[in-house]
C-alpha positions as a Python dict, from the first residue, in 0.01 Angstrom:
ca = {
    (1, 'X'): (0, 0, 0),
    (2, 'X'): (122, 343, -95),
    (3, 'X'): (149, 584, 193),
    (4, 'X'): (4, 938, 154),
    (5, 'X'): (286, 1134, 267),
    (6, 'X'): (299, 1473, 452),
    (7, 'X'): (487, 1758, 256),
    (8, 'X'): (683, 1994, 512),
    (9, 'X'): (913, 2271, 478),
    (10, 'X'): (1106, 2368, 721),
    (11, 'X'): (1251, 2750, 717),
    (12, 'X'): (1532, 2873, 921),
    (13, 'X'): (1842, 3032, 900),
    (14, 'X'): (2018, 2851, 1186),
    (15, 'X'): (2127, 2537, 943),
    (16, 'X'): (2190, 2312, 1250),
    (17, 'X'): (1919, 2375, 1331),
    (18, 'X'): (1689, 2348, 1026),
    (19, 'X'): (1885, 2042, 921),
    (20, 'X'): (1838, 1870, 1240),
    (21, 'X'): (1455, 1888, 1250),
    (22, 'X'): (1410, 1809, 894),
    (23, 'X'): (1585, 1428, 935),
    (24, 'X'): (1380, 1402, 1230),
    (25, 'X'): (1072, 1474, 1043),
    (26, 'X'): (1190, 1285, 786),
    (27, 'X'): (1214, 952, 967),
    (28, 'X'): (837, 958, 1021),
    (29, 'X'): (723, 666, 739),
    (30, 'X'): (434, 946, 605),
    (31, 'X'): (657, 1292, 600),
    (32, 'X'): (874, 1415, 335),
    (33, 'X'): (1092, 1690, 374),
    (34, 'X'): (1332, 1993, 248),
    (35, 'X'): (1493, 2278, 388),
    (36, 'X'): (1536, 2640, 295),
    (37, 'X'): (1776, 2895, 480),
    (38, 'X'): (1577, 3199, 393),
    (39, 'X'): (1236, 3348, 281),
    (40, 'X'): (1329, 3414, -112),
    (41, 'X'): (1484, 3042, -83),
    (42, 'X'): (1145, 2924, 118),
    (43, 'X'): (953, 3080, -181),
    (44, 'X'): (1154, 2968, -485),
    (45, 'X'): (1109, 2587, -317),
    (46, 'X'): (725, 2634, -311),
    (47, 'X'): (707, 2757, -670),
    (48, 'X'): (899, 2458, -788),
    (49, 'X'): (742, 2211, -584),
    (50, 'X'): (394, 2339, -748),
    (51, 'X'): (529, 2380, -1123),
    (52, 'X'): (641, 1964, -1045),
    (53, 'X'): (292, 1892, -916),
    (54, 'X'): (407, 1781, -579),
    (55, 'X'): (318, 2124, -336),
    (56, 'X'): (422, 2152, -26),
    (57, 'X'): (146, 2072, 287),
    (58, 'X'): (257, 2295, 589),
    (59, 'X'): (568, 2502, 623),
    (60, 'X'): (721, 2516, 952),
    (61, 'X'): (902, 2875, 972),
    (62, 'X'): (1159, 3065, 1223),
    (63, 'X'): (994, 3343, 1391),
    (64, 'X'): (1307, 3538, 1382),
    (65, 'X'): (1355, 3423, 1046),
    (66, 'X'): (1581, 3705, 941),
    (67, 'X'): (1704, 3863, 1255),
    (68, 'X'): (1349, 3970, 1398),
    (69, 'X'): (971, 4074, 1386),
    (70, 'X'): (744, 4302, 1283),
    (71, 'X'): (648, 4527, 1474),
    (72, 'X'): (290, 4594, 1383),
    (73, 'X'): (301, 4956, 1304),
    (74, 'X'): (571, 4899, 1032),
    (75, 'X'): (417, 4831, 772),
    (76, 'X'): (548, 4528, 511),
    (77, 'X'): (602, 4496, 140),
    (78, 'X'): (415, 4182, 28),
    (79, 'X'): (724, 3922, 43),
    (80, 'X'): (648, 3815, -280),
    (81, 'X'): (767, 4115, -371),
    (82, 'X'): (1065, 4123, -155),
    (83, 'X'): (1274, 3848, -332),
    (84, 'X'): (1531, 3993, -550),
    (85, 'X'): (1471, 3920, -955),
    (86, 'X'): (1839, 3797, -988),
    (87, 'X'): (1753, 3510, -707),
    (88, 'X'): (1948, 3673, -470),
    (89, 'X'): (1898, 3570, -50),
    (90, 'X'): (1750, 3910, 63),
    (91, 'X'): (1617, 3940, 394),
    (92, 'X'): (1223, 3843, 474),
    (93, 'X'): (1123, 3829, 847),
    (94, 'X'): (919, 3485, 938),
    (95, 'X'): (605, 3652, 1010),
    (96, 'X'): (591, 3876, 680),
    (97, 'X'): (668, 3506, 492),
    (98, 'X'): (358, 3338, 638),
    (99, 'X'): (160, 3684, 527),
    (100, 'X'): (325, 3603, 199),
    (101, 'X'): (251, 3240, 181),
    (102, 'X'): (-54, 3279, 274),
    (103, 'X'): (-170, 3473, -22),
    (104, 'X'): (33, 3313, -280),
    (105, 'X'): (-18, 2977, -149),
    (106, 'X'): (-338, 2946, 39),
    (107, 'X'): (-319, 2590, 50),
    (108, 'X'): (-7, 2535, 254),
    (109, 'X'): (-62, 2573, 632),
    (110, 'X'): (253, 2748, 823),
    (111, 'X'): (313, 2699, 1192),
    (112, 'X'): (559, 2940, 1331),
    (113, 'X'): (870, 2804, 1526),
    (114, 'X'): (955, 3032, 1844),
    (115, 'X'): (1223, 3051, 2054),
    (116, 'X'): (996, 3182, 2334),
    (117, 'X'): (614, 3289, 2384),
    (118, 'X'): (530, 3635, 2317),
    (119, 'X'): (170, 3684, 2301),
    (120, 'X'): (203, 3997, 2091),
    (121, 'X'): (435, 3802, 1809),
    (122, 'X'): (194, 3525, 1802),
    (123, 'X'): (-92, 3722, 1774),
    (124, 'X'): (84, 3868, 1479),
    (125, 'X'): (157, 3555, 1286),
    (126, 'X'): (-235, 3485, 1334),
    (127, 'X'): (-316, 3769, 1178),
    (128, 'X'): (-51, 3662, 901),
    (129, 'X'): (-251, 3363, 820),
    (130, 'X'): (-18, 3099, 1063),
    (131, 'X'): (-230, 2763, 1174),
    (132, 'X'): (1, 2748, 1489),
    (133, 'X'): (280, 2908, 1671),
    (134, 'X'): (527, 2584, 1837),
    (135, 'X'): (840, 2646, 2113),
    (136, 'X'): (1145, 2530, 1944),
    (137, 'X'): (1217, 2337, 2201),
    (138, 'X'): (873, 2095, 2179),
    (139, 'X'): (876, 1718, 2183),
    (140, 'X'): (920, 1567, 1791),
    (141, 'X'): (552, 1418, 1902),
    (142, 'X'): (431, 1760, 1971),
    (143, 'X'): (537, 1907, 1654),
    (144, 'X'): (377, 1586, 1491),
    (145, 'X'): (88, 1669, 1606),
    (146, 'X'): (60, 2028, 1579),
    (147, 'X'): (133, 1957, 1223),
    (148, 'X'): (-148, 1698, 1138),
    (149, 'X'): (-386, 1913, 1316),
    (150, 'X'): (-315, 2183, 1112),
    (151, 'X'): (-412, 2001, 802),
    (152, 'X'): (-714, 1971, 935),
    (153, 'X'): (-795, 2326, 964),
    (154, 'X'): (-726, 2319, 1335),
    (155, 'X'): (-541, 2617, 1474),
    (156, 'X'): (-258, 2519, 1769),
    (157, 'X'): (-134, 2752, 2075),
    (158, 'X'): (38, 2662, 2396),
    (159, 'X'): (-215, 2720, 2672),
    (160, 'X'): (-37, 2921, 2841),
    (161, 'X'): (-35, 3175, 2538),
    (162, 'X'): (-420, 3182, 2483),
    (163, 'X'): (-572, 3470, 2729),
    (164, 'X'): (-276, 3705, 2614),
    (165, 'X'): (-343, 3623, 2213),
    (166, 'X'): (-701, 3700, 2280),
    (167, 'X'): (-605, 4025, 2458),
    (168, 'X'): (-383, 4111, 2163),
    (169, 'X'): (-606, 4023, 1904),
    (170, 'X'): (-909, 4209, 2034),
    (171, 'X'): (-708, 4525, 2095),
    (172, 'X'): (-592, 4461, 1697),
    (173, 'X'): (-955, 4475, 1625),
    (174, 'X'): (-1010, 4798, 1820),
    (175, 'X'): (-751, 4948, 1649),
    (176, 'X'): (-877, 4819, 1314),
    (177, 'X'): (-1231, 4988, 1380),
    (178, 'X'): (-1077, 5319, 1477),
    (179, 'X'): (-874, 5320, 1169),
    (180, 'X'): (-1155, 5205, 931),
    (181, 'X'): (-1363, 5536, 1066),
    (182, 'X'): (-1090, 5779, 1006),
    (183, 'X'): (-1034, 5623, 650),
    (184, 'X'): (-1425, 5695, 565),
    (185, 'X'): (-1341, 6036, 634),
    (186, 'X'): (-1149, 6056, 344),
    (187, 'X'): (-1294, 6183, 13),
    (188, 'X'): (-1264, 5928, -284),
    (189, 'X'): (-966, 6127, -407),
    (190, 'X'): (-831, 6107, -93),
    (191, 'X'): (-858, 5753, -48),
    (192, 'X'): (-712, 5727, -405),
    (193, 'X'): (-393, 5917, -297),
    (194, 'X'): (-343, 5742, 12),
    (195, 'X'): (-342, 5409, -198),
    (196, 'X'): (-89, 5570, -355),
    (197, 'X'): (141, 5633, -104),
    (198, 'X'): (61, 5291, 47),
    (199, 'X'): (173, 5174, -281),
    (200, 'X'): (532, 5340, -197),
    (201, 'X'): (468, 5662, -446),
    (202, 'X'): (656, 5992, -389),
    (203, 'X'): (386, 6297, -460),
    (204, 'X'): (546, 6363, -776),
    (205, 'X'): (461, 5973, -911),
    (206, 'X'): (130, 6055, -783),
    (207, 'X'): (126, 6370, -997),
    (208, 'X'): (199, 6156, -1267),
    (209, 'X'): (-68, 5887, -1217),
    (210, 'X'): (-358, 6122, -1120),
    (211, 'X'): (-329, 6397, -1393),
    (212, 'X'): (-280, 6620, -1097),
    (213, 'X'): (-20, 6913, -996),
    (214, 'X'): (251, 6814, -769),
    (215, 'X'): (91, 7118, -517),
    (216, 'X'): (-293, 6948, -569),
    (217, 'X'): (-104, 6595, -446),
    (218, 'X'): (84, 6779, -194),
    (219, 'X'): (-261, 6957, -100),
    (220, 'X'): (-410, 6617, -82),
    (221, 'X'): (-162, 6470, 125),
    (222, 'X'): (-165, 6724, 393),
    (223, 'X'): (-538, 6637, 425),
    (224, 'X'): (-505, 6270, 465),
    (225, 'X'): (-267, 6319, 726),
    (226, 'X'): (-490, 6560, 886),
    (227, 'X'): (-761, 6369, 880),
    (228, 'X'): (-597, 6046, 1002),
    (229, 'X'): (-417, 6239, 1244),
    (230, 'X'): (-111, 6169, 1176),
    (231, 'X'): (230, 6359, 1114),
    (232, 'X'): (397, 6114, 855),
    (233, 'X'): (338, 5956, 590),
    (234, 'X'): (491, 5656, 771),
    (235, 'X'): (211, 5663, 988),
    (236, 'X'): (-85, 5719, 767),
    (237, 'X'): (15, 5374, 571),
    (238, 'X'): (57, 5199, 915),
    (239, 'X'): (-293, 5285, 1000),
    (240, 'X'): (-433, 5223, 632),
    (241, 'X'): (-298, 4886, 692),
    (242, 'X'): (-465, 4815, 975),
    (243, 'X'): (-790, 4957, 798),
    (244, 'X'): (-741, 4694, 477),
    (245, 'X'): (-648, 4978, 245),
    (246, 'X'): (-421, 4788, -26),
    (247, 'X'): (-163, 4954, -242),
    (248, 'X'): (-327, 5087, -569),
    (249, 'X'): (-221, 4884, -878),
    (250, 'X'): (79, 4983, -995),
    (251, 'X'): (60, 4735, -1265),
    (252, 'X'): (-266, 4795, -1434),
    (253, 'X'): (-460, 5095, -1588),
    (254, 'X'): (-471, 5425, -1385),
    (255, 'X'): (-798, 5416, -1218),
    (256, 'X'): (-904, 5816, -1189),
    (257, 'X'): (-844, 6038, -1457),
    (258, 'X'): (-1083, 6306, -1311),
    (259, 'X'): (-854, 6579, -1221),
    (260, 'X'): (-709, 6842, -1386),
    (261, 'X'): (-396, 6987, -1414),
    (262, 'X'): (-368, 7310, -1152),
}
């Protein structure tokens, strides 16, 4: 009888590490495993593993993948974005992979591998789409387990991380409401422009893609951060985050061309 096995990959840049879980992962009769040492490497083994038909299951990834986390007023380009075109190993915190993962490859489950429990980190990795957040230092059984569960659709905490997730998360939801207000404030050419500069666009690149005057951008910039109360632009796409405003397409059509020059 063929055995239906698990697909796991494990991300961290501590080799020993990663290459020591992945055999013991591997001796388990119904897991098959591979190891990356970084996020663009993580991400280059899923898109090969699903142009060969064989996808990965559940990635297991570092929580300090990178050298730390997010702190969740900073906010992140999408990772798929992050990895260089030439291939090269740039630098993609474990929390912004999962967010990554998560929208490129919705099927895989990720469980996040922490050195210690920090409600606020975990909470974050929720938030990024992770099934489960694991000590490092867990049994091989534990992390078996977690990792089954996972697949189905279970989500997997340490107990003694619950009441301080659930604090975290429903202060993340406060903050989301509050944000979501301010940004219905805005007019709809407001809420263009901030796009924009969620997007990464400088006012004169906004100029350029709204038919507007760098002084009307700059006009309309002032306003959003008025508005959102804020005193940076910094800010104002930190709290659009947290509101779901997305970065306007900077690939497709220009989506106002209402305004004139002034």
């Amino acid at each position: 009888m063929s055995v239906i096995r698990i697909r796991v990959l494990v991300v961290d840049d501590h080799r020993i590490f990663a290459e020591s879980l992945a055999a013991a992962l591997a001796a388990e009769p119904d897991v098959e495993v591979a190891a990356a040492g970084s996020g663009p490497a993580a991400l280059r083994c899923l898109e090969r593993a699903l142009a060969d038909g064989r996808g990965f299951d559940v990635m297991l990834v570092d929580a300090d993948l990178g050298g730390g986390g997010v702190h969740p007023q900073s906010p992140r380009v999408p990772v798929a974005r992050a990895v260089p075109d030439d291939g090269g190993e740039g630098l993609v915190d474990g929390i912004s992979l999962v967010a990554g993962v998560r929208s490129a490859y919705p099927a895989v489950r990720t469980v996040v591998l922490a050195e210690k429990d920090d409600p606020r980190r975990a909470a974050l990795a929720l938030q990024a789409g992770a099934s489960g957040w694991v000590a490092k230092d867990c049994s091989l059984q534990r992390l078996l387990a977690v990792i089954r569960g996972v697949l189905r659709d279970e989500t997997h905490l340490p107990p003694a991380l619950l009441t301080g997730v659930l604090r975290e998360l429903t202060a993340a939801r406060k903050h989301r409401t509050e944000s979501e207000r301010l940004v219905e404030s805005l007019t709809p050419r407001e809420r263009e422009v901030l796009r924009c500069m969620v997007a990464g666009l400088g006012r004169k690149a906004v100029a350029e893609r709204l038919f507007l005057s760098p002084h009307t951008v700059r006009t309309h910039m002032q306003n959003v951060l008025g508005k959102l109360g804020v005193h940076s632009t910094l800010a104002a796409v930190a709290l659009a985050r947290r509101a779901g405003v997305g970065p306007v397409d900077l690939a497709g059509d220009v989506v106002e061309r209402g305004g004139q020059l002034a």
